[in-house]
ROMIGU-686931 format. One record per residue: residue in three letters; chain; x, y, z of N, C-alpha, C, CB in turn. Coordinates in Angstrom, 3 decimals, decimal comma, padded with zeros to 6 digits. Glycine has a CB too. Example, Ala and Ser with C-alpha at 12.3 -4.5 7.8 and 13.67 -1.06 7.14 Angstrom:
BEGIN
ATOM   aa  ch      n_c1      n_c2      n_c3     ca_c1     ca_c2     ca_c3      c_c1      c_c2      c_c3     cb_c1     cb_c2     cb_c3
ATOM  ALA   A   013,190  -005,690   007,800   012,300  -004,500   007,800   013,200  -003,300   007,800   011,308  -004,473   009,046
ATOM  SER   A   012,850  -002,250   007,080   013,670  -001,060   007,140   012,900   000,030   007,870   014,084  -000,598   005,725
This chain:
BEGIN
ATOM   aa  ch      n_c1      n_c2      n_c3     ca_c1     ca_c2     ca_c3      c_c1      c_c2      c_c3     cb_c1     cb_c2     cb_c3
ATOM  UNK   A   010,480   038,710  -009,852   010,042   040,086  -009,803   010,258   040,714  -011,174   010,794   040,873  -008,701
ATOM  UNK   A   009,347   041,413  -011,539   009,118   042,213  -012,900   008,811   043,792  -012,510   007,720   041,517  -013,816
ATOM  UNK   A   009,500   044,375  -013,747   009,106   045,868  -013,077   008,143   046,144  -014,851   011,054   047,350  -012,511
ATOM  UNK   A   006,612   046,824  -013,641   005,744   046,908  -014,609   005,547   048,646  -014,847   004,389   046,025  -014,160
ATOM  UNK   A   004,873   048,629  -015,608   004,428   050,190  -015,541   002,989   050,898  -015,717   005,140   050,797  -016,533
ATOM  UNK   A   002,319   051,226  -015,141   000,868   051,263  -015,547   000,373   051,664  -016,744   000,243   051,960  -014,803
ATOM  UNK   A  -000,144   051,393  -017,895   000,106   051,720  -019,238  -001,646   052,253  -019,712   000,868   050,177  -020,156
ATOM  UNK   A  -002,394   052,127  -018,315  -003,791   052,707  -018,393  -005,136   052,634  -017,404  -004,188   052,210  -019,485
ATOM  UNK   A  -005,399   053,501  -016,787  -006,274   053,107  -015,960  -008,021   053,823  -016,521  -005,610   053,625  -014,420
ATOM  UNK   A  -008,962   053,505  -016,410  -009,825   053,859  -016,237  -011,022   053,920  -016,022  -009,707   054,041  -016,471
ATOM  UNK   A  -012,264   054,847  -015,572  -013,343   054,211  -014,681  -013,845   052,676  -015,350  -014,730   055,360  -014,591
ATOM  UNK   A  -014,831   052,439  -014,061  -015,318   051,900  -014,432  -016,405   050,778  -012,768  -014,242   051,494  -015,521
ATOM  UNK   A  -017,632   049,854  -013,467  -018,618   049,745  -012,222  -018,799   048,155  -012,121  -020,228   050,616  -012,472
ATOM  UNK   A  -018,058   048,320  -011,014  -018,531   046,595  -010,532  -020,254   045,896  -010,797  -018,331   046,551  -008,576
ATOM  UNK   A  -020,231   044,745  -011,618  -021,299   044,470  -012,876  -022,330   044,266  -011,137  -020,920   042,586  -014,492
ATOM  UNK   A  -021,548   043,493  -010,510  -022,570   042,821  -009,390  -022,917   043,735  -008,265  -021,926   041,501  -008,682
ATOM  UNK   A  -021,609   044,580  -007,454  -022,272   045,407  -006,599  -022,182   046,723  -007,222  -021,742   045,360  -005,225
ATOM  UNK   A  -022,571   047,131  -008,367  -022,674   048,355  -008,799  -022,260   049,560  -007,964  -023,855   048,454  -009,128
ATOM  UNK   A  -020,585   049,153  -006,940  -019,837   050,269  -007,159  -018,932   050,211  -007,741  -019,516   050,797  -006,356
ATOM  UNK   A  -018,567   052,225  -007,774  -017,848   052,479  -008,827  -015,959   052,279  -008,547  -018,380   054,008  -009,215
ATOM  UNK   A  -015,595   052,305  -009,217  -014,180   051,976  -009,233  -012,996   052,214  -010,392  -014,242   050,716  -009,040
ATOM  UNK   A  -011,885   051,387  -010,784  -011,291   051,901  -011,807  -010,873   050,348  -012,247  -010,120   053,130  -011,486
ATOM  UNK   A  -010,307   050,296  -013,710  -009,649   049,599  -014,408  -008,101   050,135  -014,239  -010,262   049,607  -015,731
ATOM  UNK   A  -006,816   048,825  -013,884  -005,885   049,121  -014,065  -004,848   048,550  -014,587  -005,766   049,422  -013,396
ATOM  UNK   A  -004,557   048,557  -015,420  -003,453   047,844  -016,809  -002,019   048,229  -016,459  -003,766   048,617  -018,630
ATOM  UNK   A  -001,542   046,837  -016,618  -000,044   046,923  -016,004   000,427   046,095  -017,249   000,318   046,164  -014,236
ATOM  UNK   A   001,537   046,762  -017,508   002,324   046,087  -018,803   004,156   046,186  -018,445   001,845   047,196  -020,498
ATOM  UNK   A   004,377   045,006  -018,453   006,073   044,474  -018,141   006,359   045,422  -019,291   006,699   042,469  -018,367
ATOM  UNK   A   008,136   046,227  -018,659   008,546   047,135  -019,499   010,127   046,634  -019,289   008,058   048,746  -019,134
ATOM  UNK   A   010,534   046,149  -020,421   011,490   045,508  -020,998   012,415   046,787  -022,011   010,725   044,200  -021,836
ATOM  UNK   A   013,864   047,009  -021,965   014,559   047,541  -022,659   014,818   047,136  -024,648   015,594   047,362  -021,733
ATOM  UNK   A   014,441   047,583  -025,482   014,526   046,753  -026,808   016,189   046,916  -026,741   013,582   047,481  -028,412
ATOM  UNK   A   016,077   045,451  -027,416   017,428   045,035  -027,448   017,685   046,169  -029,135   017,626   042,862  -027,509
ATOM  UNK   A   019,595   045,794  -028,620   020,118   046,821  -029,408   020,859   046,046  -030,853   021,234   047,725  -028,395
ATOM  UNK   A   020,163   046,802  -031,903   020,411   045,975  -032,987   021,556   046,066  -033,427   019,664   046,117  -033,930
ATOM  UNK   A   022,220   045,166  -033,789   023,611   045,265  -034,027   023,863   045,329  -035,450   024,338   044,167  -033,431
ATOM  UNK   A   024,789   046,046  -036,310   024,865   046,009  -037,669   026,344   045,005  -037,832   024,901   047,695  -038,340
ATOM  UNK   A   026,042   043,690  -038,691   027,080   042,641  -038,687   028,192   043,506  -039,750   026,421   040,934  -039,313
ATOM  UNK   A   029,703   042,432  -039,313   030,489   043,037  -040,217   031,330   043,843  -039,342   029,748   043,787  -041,276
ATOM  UNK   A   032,668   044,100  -039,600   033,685   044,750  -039,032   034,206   045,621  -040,337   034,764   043,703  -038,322
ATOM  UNK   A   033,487   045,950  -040,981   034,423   046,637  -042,073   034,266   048,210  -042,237   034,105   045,987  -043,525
ATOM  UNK   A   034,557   048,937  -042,270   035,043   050,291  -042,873   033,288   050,966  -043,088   036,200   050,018  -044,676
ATOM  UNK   A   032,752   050,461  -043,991   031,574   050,404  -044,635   030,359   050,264  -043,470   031,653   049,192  -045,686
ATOM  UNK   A   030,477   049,612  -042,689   029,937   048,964  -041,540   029,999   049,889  -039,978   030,805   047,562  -041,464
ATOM  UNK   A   031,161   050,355  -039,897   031,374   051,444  -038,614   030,700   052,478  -038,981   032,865   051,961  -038,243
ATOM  UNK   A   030,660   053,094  -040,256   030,431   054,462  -041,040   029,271   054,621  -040,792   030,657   054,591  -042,523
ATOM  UNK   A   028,283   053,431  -041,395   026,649   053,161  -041,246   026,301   053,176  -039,748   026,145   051,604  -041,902
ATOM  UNK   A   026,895   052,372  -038,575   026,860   052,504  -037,522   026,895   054,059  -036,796   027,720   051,702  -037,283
ATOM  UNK   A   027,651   054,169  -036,991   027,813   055,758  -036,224   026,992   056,497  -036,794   029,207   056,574  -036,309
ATOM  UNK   A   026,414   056,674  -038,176   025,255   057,393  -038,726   024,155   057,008  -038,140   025,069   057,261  -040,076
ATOM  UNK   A   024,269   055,930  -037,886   022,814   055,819  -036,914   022,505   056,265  -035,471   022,500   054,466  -036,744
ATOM  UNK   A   024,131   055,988  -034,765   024,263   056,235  -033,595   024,300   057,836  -033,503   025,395   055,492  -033,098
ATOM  UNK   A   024,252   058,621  -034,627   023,781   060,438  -035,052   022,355   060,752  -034,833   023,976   060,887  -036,836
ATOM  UNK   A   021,727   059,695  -035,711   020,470   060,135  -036,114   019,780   059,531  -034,869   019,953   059,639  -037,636
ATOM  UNK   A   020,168   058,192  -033,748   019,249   058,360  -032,185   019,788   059,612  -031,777   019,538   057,070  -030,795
ATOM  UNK   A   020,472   059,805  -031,426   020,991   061,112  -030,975   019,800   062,120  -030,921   022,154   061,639  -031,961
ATOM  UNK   A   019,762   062,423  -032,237   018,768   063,465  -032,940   017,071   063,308  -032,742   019,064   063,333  -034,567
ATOM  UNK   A   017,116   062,342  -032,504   015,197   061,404  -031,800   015,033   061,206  -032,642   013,653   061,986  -031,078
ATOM  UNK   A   015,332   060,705  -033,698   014,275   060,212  -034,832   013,432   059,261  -034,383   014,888   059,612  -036,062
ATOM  UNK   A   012,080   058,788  -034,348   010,989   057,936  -033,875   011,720   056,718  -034,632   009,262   058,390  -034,333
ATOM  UNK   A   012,151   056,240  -035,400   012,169   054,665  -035,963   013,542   054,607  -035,569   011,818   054,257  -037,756
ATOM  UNK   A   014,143   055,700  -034,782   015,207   054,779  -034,784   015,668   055,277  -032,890   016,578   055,161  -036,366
ATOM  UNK   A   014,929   055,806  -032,188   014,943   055,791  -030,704   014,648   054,388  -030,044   013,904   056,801  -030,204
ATOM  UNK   A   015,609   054,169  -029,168   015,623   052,641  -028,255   014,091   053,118  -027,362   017,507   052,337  -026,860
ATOM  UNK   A   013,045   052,860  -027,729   012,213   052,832  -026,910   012,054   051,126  -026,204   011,022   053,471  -027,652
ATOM  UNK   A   011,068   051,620  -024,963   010,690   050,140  -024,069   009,990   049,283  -025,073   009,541   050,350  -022,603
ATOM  UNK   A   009,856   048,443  -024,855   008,665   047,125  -024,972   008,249   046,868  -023,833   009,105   045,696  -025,513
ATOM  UNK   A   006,554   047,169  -024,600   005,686   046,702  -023,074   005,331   045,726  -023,450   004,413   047,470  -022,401
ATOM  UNK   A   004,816   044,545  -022,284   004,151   043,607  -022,535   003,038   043,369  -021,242   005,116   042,539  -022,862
ATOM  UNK   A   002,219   043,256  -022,069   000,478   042,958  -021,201   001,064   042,034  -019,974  -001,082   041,746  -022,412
ATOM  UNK   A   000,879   042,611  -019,188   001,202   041,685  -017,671  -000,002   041,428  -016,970   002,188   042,495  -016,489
ATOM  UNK   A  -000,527   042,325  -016,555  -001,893   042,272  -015,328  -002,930   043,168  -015,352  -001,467   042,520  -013,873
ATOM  UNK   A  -004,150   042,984  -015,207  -005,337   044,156  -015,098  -006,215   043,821  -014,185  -006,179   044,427  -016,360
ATOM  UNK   A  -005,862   044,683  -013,835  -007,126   044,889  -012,021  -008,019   045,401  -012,425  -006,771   045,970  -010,501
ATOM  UNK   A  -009,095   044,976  -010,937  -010,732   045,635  -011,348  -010,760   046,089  -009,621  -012,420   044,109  -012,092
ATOM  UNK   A  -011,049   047,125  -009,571  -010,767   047,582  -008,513  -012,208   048,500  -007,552  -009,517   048,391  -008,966
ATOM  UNK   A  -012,323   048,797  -006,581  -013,538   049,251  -006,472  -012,629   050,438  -005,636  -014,865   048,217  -005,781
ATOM  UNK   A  -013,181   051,388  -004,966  -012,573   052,566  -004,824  -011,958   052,393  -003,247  -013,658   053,836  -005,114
ATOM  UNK   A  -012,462   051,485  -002,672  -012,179   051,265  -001,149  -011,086   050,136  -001,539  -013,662   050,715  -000,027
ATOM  UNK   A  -011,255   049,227  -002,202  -010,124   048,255  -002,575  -008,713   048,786  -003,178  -010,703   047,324  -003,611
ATOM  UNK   A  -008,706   049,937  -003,997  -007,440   050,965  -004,489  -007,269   051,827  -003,222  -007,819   052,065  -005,988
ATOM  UNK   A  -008,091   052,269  -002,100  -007,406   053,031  -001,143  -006,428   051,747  -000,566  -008,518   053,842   000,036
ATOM  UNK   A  -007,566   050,613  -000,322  -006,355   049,798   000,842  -005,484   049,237   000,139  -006,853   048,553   001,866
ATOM  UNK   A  -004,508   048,981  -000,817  -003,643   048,749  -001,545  -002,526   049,809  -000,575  -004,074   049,007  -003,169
ATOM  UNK   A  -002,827   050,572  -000,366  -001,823   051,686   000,174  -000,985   052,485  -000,768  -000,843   051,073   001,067
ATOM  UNK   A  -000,630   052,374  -002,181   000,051   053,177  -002,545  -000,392   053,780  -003,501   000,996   052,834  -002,682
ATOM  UNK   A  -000,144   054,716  -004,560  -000,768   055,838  -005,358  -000,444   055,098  -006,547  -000,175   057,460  -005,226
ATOM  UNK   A  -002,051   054,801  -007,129  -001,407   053,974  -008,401  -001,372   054,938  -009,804  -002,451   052,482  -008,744
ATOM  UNK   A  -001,209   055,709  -010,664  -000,434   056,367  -011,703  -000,212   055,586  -012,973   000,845   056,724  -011,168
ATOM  UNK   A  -000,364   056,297  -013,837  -000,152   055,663  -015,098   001,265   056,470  -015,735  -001,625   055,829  -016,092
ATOM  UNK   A   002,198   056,187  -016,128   003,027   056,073  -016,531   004,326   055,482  -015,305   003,015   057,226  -017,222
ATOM  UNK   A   003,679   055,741  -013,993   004,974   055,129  -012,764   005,218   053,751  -012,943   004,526   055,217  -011,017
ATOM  UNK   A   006,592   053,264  -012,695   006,707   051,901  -012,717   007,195   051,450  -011,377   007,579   051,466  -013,812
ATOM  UNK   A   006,555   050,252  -011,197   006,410   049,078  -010,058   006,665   048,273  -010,163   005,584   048,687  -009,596
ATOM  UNK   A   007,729   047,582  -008,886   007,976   046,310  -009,359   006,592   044,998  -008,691   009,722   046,010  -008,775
ATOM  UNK   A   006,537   043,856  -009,554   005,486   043,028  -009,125   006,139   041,658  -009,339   004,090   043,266  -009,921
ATOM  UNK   A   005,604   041,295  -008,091   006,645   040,044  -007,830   005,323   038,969  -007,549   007,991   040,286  -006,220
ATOM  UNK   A   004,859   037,717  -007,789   004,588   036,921  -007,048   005,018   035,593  -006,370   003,942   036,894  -007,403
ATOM  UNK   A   005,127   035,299  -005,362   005,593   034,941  -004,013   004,560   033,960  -003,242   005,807   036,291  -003,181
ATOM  UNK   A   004,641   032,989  -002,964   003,589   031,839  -002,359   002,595   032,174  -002,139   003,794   031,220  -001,263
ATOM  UNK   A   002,009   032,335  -003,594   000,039   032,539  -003,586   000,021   033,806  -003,841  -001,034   032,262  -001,992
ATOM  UNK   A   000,538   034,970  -003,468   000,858   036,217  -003,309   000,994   037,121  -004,685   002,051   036,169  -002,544
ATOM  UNK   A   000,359   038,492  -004,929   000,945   038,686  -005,889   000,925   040,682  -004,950   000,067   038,027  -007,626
ATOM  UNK   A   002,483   040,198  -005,245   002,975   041,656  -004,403   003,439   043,030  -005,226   004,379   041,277  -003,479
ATOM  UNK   A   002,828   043,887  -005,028   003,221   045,185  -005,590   003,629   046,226  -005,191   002,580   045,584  -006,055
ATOM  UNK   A   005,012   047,122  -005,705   005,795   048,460  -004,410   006,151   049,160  -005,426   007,368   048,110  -003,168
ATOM  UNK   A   006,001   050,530  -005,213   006,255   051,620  -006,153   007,735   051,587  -005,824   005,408   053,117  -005,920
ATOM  UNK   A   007,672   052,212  -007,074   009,765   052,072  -007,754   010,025   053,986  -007,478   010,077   051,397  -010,645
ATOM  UNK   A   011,036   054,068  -007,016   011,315   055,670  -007,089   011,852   056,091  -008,127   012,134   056,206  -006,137
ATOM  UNK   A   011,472   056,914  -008,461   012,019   057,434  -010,088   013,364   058,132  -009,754   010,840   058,733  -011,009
ATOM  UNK   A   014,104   057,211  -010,688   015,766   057,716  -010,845   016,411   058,784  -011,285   016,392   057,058  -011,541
C-alpha cells in the first residue's frame, strides 16, 4: 500500500465511445529525506541550527517539501468516476494498494 495524492485531473473524451469524462493523475507522495550536515564540530551545529532558522522562516529551497512520484492515471468516463464511490479531488491523498489482480483505492482523512 502507497499513499498517493491526486496531483491533477482533467476533462477529457473517450476516443471510441465519445463520452465525456475526466483524466486522473495520481502521484506517490513520499517525505524528502532530511539532509544531514556531516561533522560534530562547533562550526557544524552553528550552520545547522541556521538552517533549522531559516525552514522555520519558509524559505522555498530550504522547506522539507514531499516528493511526488508518477504512480497511476486513469481515464475515466463520468458513470465510471460515480461508481468508484468516493470523491476524487486533487490535492486529497489516498491510499492505493494492489492486492490479487486488484488495484484498490480509499480516501485518507485529513489529519
Amino acid at each position: 500500500m502507497v499513499r498517493v495524492k491526486i496531483v491533477e485531473i482533467k476533462s477529457t473524451t473517450d476516443p471510441a465511445s465519445r463520452l465525456e469524462g475526466k483524466q486522473v493523475v495520481f502521484a506517490e507522495v513520499r517525505e524528502k529525506p532530511k539532509v544531514q550536515i556531516l561533522g560534530e564540530t562547533e562550526e557544524a551545529r552553528i550552520v545547522d541550527s541556521l538552517v533549522q532558522q531559516l525552514r522555520r522562516m519558509g524559505l522555498p529551497m530550504l522547506t522539507r517539501a514531499e516528493l511526488r512520484i508518477p504512480k497511476l492515471v486513469l481515464f475515466l468516463t463520468e458513470g465510471e468516476s460515480e461508481e468508484i464511490g468516493i470523491r476524487l479531488e486533487v490535492n486529497k491523498t489516498y491510499e492505493l494498494a494492489f492486492r490479487e489482480g486488484k488495484i484498490e483505492l480509499k480516501g485518507v482523512e485529513a489529519l
